[in-house]
MARFI-782845 format. One line per 5 residues: number of its first residue (from 1); their letters; for each residue x, y, z of C-alpha. Coordinates in steps of 0.25 Angstrom, whole numbers, plus 5000, padded with zeros to 4 digits. Each point is the difference from the previous one (the first is absolute). Layout:
N
NUM	a	X:Y:Z ~ ...
This chain:
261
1	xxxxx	4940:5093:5044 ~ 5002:4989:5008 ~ 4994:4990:4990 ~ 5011:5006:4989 ~ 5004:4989:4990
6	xxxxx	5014:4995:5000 ~ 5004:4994:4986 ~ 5011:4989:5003 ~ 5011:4994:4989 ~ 5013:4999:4996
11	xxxxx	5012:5009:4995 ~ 5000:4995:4987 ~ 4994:4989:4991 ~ 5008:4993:4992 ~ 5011:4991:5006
16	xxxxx	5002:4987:4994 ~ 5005:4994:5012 ~ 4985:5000:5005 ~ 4997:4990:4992 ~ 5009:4990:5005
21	xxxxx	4993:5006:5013 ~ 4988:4996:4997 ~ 4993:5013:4999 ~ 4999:4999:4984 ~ 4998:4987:4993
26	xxxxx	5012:4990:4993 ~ 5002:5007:4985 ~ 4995:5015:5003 ~ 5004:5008:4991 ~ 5003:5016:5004
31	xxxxx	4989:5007:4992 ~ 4991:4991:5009 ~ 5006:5003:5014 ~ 4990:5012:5003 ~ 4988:4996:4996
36	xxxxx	5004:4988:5009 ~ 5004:5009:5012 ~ 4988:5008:4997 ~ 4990:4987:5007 ~ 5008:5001:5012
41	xxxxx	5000:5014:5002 ~ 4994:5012:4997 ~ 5012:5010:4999 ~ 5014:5000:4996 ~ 5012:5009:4998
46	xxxxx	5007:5000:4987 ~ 5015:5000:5003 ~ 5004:4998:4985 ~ 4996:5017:4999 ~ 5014:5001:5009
51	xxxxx	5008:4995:4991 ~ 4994:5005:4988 ~ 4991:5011:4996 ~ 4985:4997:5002 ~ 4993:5001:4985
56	xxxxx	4987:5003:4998 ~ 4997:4989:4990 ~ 5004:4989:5010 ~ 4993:5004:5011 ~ 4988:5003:4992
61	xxxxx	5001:4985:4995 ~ 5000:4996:5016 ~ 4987:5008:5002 ~ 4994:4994:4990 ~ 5002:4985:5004
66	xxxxx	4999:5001:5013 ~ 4988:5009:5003 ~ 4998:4999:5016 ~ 5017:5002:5003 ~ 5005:5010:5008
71	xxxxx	5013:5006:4997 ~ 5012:5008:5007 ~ 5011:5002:4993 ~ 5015:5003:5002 ~ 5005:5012:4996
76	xxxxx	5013:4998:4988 ~ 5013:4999:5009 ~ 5006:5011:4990 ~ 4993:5011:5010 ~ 5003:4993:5012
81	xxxxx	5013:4990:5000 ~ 5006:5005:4988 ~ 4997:5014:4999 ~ 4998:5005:4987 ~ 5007:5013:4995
86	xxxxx	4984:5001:4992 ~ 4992:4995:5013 ~ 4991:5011:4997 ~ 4998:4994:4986 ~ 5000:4987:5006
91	xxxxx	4988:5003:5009 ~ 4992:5006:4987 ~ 5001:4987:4994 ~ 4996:4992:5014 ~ 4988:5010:5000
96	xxxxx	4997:4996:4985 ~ 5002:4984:5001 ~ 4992:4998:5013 ~ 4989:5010:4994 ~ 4990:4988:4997
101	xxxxx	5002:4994:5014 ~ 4996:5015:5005 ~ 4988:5001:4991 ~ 4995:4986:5005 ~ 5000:5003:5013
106	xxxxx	5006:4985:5003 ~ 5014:5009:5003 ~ 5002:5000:5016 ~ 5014:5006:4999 ~ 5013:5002:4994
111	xxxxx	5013:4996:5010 ~ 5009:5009:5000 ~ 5010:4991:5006 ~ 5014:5007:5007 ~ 5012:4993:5002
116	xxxxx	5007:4999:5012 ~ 5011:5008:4994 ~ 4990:5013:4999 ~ 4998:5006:5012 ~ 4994:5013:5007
121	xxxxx	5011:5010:4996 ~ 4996:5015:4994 ~ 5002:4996:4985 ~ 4992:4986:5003 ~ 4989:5009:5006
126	xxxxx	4998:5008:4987 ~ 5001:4990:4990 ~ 4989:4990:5007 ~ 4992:5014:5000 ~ 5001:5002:4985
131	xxxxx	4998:4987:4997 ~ 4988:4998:5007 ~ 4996:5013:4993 ~ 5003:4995:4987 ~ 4992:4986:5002
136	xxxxx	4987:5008:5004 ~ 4989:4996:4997 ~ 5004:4985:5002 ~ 4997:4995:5014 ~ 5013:4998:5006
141	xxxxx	5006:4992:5013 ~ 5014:5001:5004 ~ 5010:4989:5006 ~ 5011:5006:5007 ~ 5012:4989:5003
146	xxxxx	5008:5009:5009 ~ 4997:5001:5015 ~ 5004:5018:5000 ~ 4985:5001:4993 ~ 4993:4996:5011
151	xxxxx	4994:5014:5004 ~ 4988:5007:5003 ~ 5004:5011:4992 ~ 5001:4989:4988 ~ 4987:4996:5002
156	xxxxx	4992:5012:5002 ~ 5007:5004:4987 ~ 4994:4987:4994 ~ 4987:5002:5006 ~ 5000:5014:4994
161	xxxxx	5001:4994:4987 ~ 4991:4988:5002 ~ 5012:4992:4997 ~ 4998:4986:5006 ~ 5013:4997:5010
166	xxxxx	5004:4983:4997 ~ 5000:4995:5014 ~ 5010:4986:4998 ~ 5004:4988:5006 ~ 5014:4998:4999
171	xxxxx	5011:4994:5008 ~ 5005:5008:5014 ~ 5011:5005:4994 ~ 5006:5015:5006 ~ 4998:5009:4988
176	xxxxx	4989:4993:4994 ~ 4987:5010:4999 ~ 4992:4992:5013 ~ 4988:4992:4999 ~ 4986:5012:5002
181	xxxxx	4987:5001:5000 ~ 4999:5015:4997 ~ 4988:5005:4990 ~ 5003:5012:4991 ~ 4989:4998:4989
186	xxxxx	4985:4998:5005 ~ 4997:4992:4986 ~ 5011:4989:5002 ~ 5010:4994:5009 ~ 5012:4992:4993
191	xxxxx	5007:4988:5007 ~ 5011:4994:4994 ~ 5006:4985:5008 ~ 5013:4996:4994 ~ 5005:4990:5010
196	xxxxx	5008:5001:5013 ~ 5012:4993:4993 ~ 5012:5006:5009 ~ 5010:4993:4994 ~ 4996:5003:4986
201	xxxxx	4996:5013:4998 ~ 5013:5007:4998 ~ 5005:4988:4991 ~ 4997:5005:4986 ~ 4992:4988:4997
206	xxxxx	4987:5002:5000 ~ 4998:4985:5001 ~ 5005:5001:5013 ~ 4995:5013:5005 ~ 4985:4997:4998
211	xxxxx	5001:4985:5003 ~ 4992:5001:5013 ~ 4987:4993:5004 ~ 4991:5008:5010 ~ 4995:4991:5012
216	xxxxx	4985:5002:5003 ~ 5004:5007:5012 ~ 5010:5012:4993 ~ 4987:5003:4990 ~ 4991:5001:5013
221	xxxxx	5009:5013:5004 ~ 4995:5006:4988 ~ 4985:4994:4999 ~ 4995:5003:5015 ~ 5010:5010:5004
226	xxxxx	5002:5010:4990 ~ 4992:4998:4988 ~ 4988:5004:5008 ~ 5004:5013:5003 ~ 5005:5001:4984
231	xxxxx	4988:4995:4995 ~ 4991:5011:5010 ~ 5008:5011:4994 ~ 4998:4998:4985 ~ 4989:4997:4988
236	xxxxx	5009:4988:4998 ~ 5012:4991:5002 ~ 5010:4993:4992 ~ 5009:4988:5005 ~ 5011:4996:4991
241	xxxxx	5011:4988:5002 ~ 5014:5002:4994 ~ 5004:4986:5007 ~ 4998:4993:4985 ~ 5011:4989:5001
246	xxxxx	4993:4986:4999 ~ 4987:5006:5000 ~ 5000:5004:5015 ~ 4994:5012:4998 ~ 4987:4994:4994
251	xxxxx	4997:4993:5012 ~ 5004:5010:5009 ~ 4990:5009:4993 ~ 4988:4987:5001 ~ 5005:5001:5015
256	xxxxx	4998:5015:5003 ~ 4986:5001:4991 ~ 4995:4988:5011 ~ 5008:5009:5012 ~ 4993:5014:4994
261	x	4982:4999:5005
């Protein structure tokens, strides 16, 4: 598996500010900023599905007009942040909006992306079960933000359930969930790089907590040091940057696709 693909893009696509970046052109409007992202890369992670229940119709238009893009896609903050008193409700309507990427086969993954408020307590533990349940047969990854996840007993649980584990890049911080190259699903390794911005993270901006540009030598951690071993253990790899402000994490990305042979 050593020649495994990694697909390399951006958390999210449509940030205005990346056209006084540079990465868009002058007058883009937003109905135009994937087909755009979709020349530079060939996979992307929808962020709007967190703050909005992911429809069918609109991603069946997104297939349509971009015929060769890859999606992951974050699972509706009303069954992670904000936990829904309907969650399981919730999840059967995920399951249904995100159907047509499913029946593409263009759908990597769904994020289910935890807080660093939720952590591994007994009643935390049950509900990440049932949820998982209740997403099946969507292929799933999870991102744990809270270092007391970090377990073998988490992962072979993950591995069980070929749930993909989200190994991240994030500051050094004492409870955040550390920086792993651990494999739990043999179709797909998820990386997620949102910056090493100390001083922002906790500032509940998230201008500031993902302004952070990546030098060439932090990258090289991941290209030659772990993503080797990630890529050997798994059909195939995705490596996402979260670091979005200024367009940073376009180029960071063009930087590691150089990095990654």
């Amino acid at each position: 598996m050593d020649s495994s693909p990694v697909y390399i893009g951006a958390c999210g696509f449509s940030y205005p500010e990346w056209i006084e970046a540079g990465v868009y052109p002058a007058g883009t409007r937003s109905a135009e900023m994937l087909g755009l992202y979709s020349q530079i890369f060939p996979v992307v992670e929808l962020n709007y599905t967190w703050y909005q229940m992911i429809r069918a119709e609109t991603v069946e238009r997104m297939l349509a007009s971009h015929r060769d893009l890859l999606f992951c896609a974050k699972l509706t903050r009303t069954m992670t942040h904000e936990i829904a008193e309907d969650w399981r409700a919730q999840a059967a309507l995920y399951r249904q909006g995100a159907q047509p990427l499913l029946d593409s086969g263009r759908l990597l993954s769904v994020l289910v992306q935890l807080p660093p408020f939720f952590r591994r307590t007994p009643d935390n533990r049950t509900y990440l079960a049932h949820l998982l349940d209740c997403l099946h047969p969507l292929p799933l990854t999870v991102e744990f933000r809270h270092r007391s996840w970090a377990r073998d007993s988490v992962f072979q649980g993950l591995e069980a359930r070929r749930v993909t584990l989200a190994s991240v890049d994030a500051p050094p911080l004492p409870d955040l969930f550390p920086a792993l190259d651990v494999v739990t699903n043999p179709h797909l390794s998820y990386l997620r790089l949102h910056g090493r911005n100390l001083a922002g993270w906790r500032s509940g901006n998230k201008q500031q907590q993902f302004d952070y540009n990546y030098r060439e030598d932090e990258l090289a951690q991941w290209s030659r040091e772990r993503i080797p071993a990630m890529r050997a253990a798994c059909d195939a790899g995705v490596v996402l940057f979260n670091n979005h402000v200024a367009g940073q994490a376009v180029h960071n990305a063009q930087t590691m696709g150089r990095l990654i042979v």
